[in-house]
C-alpha positions as CSV (number, residue, x, y, z in Angstrom):
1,X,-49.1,-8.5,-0.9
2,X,-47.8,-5.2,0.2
3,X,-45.2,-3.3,-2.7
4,X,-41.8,-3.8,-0.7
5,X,-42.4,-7.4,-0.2
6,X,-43.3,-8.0,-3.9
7,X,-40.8,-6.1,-5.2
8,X,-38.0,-7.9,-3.4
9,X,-39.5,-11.0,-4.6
10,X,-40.0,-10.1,-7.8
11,X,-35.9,-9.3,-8.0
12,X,-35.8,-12.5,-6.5
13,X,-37.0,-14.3,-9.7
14,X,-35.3,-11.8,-11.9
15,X,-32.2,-12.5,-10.6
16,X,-32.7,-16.4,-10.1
17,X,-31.8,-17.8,-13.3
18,X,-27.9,-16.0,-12.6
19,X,-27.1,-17.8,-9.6
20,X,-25.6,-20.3,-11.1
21,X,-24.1,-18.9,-13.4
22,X,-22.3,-16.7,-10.8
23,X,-22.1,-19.5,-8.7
24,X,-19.8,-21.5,-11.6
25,X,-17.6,-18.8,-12.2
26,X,-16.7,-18.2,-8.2
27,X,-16.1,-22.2,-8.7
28,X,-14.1,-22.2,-11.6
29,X,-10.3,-23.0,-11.4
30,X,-7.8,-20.3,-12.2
31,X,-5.9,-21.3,-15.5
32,X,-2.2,-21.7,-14.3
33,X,-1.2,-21.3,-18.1
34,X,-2.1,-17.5,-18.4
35,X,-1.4,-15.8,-14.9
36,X,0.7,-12.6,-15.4
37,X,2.8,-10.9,-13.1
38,X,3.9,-7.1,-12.9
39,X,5.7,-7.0,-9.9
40,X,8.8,-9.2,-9.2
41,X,7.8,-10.5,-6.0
42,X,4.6,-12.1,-7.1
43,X,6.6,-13.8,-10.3
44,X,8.6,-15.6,-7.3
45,X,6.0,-16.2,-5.4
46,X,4.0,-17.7,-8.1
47,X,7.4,-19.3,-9.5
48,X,7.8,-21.0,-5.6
49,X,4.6,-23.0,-6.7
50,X,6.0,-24.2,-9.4
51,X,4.2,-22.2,-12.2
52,X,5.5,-20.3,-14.7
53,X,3.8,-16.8,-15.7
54,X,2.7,-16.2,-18.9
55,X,3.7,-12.8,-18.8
56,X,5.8,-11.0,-16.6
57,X,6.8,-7.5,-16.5
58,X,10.6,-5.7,-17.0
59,X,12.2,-9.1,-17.8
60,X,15.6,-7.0,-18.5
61,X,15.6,-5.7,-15.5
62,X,14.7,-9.4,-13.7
63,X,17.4,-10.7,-15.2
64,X,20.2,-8.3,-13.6
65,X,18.1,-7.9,-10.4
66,X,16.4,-10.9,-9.3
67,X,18.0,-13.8,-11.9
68,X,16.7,-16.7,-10.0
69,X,14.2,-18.2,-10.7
70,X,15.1,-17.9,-14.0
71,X,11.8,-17.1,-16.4
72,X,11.0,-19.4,-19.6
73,X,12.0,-18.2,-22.8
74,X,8.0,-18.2,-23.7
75,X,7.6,-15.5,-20.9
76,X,6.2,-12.5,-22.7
77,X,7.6,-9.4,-21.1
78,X,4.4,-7.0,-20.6
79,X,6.6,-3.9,-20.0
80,X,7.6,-2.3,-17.2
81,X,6.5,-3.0,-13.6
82,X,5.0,1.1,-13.0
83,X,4.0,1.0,-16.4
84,X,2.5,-1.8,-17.9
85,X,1.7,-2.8,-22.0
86,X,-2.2,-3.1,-21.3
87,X,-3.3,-3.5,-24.5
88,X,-0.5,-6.7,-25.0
89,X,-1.8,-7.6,-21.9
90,X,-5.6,-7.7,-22.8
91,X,-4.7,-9.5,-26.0
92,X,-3.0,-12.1,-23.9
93,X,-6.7,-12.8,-22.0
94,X,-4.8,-13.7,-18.7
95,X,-7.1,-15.3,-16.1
96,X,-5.3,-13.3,-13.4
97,X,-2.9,-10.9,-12.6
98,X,-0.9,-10.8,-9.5
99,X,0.8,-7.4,-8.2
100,X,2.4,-5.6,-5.1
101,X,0.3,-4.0,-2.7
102,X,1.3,0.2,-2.6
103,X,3.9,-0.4,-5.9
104,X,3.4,-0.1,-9.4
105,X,0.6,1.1,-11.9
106,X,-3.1,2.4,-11.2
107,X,-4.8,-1.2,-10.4
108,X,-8.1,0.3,-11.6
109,X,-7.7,0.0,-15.3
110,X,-5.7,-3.5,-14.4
111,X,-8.7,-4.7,-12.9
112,X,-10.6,-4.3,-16.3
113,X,-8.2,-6.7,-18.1
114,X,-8.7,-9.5,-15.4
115,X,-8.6,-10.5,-11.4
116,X,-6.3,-9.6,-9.6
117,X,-4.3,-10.3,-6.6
118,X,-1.9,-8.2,-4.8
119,X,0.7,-8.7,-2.6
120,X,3.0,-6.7,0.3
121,X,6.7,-7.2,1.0
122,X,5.9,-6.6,4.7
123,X,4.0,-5.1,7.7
124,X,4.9,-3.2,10.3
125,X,6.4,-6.3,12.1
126,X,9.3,-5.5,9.7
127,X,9.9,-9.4,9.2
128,X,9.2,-10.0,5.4
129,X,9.1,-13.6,5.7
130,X,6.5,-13.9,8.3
131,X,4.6,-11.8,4.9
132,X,5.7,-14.5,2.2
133,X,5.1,-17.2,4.4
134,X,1.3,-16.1,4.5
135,X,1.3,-14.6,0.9
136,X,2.2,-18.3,-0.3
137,X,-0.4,-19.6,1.5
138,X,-2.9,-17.5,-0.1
139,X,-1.8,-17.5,-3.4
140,X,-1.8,-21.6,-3.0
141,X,-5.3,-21.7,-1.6
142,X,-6.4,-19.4,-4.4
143,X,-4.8,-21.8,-7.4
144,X,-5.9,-24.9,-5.6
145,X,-2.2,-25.6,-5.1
146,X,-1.9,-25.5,-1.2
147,X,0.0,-28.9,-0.7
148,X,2.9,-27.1,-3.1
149,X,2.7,-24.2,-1.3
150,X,3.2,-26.0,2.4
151,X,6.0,-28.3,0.6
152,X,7.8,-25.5,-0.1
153,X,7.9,-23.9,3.3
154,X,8.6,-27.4,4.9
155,X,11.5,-27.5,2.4
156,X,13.0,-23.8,3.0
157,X,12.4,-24.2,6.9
158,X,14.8,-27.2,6.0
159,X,17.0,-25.2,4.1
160,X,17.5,-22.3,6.9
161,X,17.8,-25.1,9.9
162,X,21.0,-26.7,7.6
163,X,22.5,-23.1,7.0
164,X,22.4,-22.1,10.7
165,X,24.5,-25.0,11.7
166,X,26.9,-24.4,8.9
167,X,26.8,-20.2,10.1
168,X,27.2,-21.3,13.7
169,X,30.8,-22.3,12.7
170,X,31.4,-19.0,11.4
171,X,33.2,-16.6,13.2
172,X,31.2,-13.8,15.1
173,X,31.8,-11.4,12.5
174,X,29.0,-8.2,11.7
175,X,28.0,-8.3,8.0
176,X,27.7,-4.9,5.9
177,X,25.6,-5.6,3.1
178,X,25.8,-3.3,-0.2
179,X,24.7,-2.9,-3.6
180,X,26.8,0.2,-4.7
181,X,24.5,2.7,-7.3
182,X,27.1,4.7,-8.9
183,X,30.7,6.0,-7.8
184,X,28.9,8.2,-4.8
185,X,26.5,6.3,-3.8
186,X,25.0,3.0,-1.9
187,X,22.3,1.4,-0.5
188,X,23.0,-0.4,3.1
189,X,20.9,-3.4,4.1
190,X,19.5,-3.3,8.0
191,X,16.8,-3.6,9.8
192,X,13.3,-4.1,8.2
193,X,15.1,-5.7,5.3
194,X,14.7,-9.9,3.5
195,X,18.4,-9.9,4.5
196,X,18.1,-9.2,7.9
197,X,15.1,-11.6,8.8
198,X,17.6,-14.4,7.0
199,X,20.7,-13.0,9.5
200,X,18.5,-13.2,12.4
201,X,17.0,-16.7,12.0
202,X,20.7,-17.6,11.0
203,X,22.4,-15.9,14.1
204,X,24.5,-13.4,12.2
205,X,24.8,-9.6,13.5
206,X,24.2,-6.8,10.5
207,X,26.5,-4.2,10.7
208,X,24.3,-1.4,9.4
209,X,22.7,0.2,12.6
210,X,21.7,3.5,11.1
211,X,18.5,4.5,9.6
212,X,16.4,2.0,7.1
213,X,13.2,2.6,5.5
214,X,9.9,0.3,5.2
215,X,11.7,-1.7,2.6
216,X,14.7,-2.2,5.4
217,X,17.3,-0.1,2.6
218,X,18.7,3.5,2.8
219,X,20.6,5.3,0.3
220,X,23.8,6.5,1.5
221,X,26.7,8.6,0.6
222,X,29.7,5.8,0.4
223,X,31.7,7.7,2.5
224,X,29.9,6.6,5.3
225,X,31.0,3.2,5.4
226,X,34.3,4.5,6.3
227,X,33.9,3.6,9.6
228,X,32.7,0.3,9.0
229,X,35.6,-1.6,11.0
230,X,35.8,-5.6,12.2
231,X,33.1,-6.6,9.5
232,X,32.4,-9.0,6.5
233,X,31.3,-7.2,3.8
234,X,29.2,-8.0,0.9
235,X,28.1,-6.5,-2.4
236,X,25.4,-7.4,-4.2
237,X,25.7,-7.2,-8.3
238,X,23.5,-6.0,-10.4
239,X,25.1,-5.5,-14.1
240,X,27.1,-2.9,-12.6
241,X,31.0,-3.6,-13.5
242,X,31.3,-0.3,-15.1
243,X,30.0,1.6,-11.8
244,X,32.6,-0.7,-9.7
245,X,35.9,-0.3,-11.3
246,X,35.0,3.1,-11.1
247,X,34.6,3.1,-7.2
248,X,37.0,0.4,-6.1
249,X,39.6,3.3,-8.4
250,X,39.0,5.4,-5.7
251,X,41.6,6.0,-2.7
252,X,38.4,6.5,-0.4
253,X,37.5,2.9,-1.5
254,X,40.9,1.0,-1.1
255,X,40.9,3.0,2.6
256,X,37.6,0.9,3.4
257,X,38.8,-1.0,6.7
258,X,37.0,-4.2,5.0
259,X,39.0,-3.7,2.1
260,X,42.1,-3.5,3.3
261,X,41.7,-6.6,5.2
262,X,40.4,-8.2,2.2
263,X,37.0,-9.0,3.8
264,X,35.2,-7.6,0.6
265,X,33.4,-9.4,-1.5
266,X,31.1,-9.5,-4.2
267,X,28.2,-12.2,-5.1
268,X,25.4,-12.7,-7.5
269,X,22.6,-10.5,-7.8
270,X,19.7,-11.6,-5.4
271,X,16.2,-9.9,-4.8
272,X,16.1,-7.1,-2.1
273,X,12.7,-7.2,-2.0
274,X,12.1,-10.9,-3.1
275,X,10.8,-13.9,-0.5
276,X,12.1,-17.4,0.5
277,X,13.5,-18.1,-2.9
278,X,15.5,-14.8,-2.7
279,X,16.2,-15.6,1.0
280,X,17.4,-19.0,0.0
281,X,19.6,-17.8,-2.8
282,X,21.2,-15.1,-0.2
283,X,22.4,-17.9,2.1
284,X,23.9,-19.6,-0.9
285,X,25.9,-16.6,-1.4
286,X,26.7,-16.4,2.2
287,X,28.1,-20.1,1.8
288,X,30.3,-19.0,-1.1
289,X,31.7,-16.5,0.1
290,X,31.8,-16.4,4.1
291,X,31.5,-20.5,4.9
292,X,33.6,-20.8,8.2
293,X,35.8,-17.7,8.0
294,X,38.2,-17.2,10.6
């Protein structure tokens, strides 16, 4: 038998008695009871399954950012999304780890705890849902929980048809979206953003034309929205009451065309960067606030 043909079946027998072994563990289900997330789109996504992380990263920071869904009490918080508590985290003996794709810690050393599973806001279509939409459908097919995971988009394509109906009955109105950062600064919501997929599938014009980054945010100077005439506006919270009696103290502020028509209002914290839960929760708001404004 000439050597390369016996040495490849010698491997062969060597590595034989593995297969199944590795066969088993490709096989085996993914305990639902110990997933942990460190980013705050993949708790959603995971959340939009209807399973609860065992751990989940900057749970302070959840709570004044993203709020809904709300996590469990017995959510461990495994520190902060860049930043992560590995060695809580390889005491907790997850069975996998989801993440963002290009955000948060060196995935190298996560890997070593446990498999993980990474996921992107958007693309270069710059329509995040078209994203989450396929993200849910991975993450479902991975858990074994694809029937939730095509419930839940039946359910929120439900959701969006019932708003735009309600919207069409809204006046014509651009909507400036906000979330102010401190008394000289804002970011604007436009194109590229969760908020404007939602506007567009619901009808409704953004006001914000200027610049926007991958994420579909800028950071501006609040003096720019000075200009901002004939619109709705909206401001997202985020524990920030402090920042805003500051800035609504300011004369620049009460010479906002939207506030001195008393078109300003503020809502709920909901995720920027979140998916169809976040987009669901941001209609809600809408409703609230906006309904059939004249």
């Amino acid at each position: 038998m000439p050597d390369p043909v016996r040495r490849r079946l010698l491997m062969a027998m060597a590595l034989s008695p593995l297969l199944p072994v590795l066969r088993s563990r490709a096989a085996s289900p993914v305990d639902l009871s110990r997933i942990i997330t460190i980013e705050w789109l993949p708790t959603e996504l995971l959340m939009a399954l209807g399973v609860a992380p065992m751990g989940a990263a900057e749970q302070h920071g959840y709570r004044n950012w993203v709020a809904e869904p709300a996590l469990p009490a017995s959510t461990v918080d495994v520190g902060l999304r860049t930043e992560p508590n590995l060695e809580l985290m390889i005491q907790m003996k997850p069975s996998l780890i989801l993440c963002s794709s290009g955000y948060g810690p060196d995935l190298s050393r996560i890997r070593q705890i446990a498999p993980t599973m990474g996921f992107s806001f958007s693309d270069e279509s710059g329509k995040p849902l078209d994203v989450t939409r396929k993200s849910l459908l991975r993450l479902g097919e991975h858990l074994n929980l694809l029937p939730q995971a095509q419930a839940h988009l039946a359910q929120y394509d439900s959701f969006i048809a019932a708003a735009k109906v309600r919207m069409a009955r809204r006046t014509k109105r651009p909507l400036l979206l906000i979330s102010v950062l401190d008394s000289r600064h804002t970011m604007v919501f436009g194109k590229g953003s969760l908020f404007q997929n939602v506007m567009d599938d619901l009808g409704i014009e953004s006001a914000w034309k200027g610049e926007s980054s991958f994420w579909g945010s800028a950071v501006i100077g609040i003096e720019r929205l000075i200009g901002m005439t004939g619109v709705d506006a909206i401001c997202f919270d985020h524990g920030d009451d402090a920042v805003m009696q500051q800035v609504e103290a300011m004369p620049l502020w009460q010479a906002m065309p939207f506030v001195r028509e008393k078109r300003f209002h503020r809502v709920p914290q909901v995720w920027f960067y979140g998916g169809t839960l976040s987009a669901m929760r941001f209609c809600r708001s809408l409703d609230s606030v906006l309904g059939t404004t004249a």
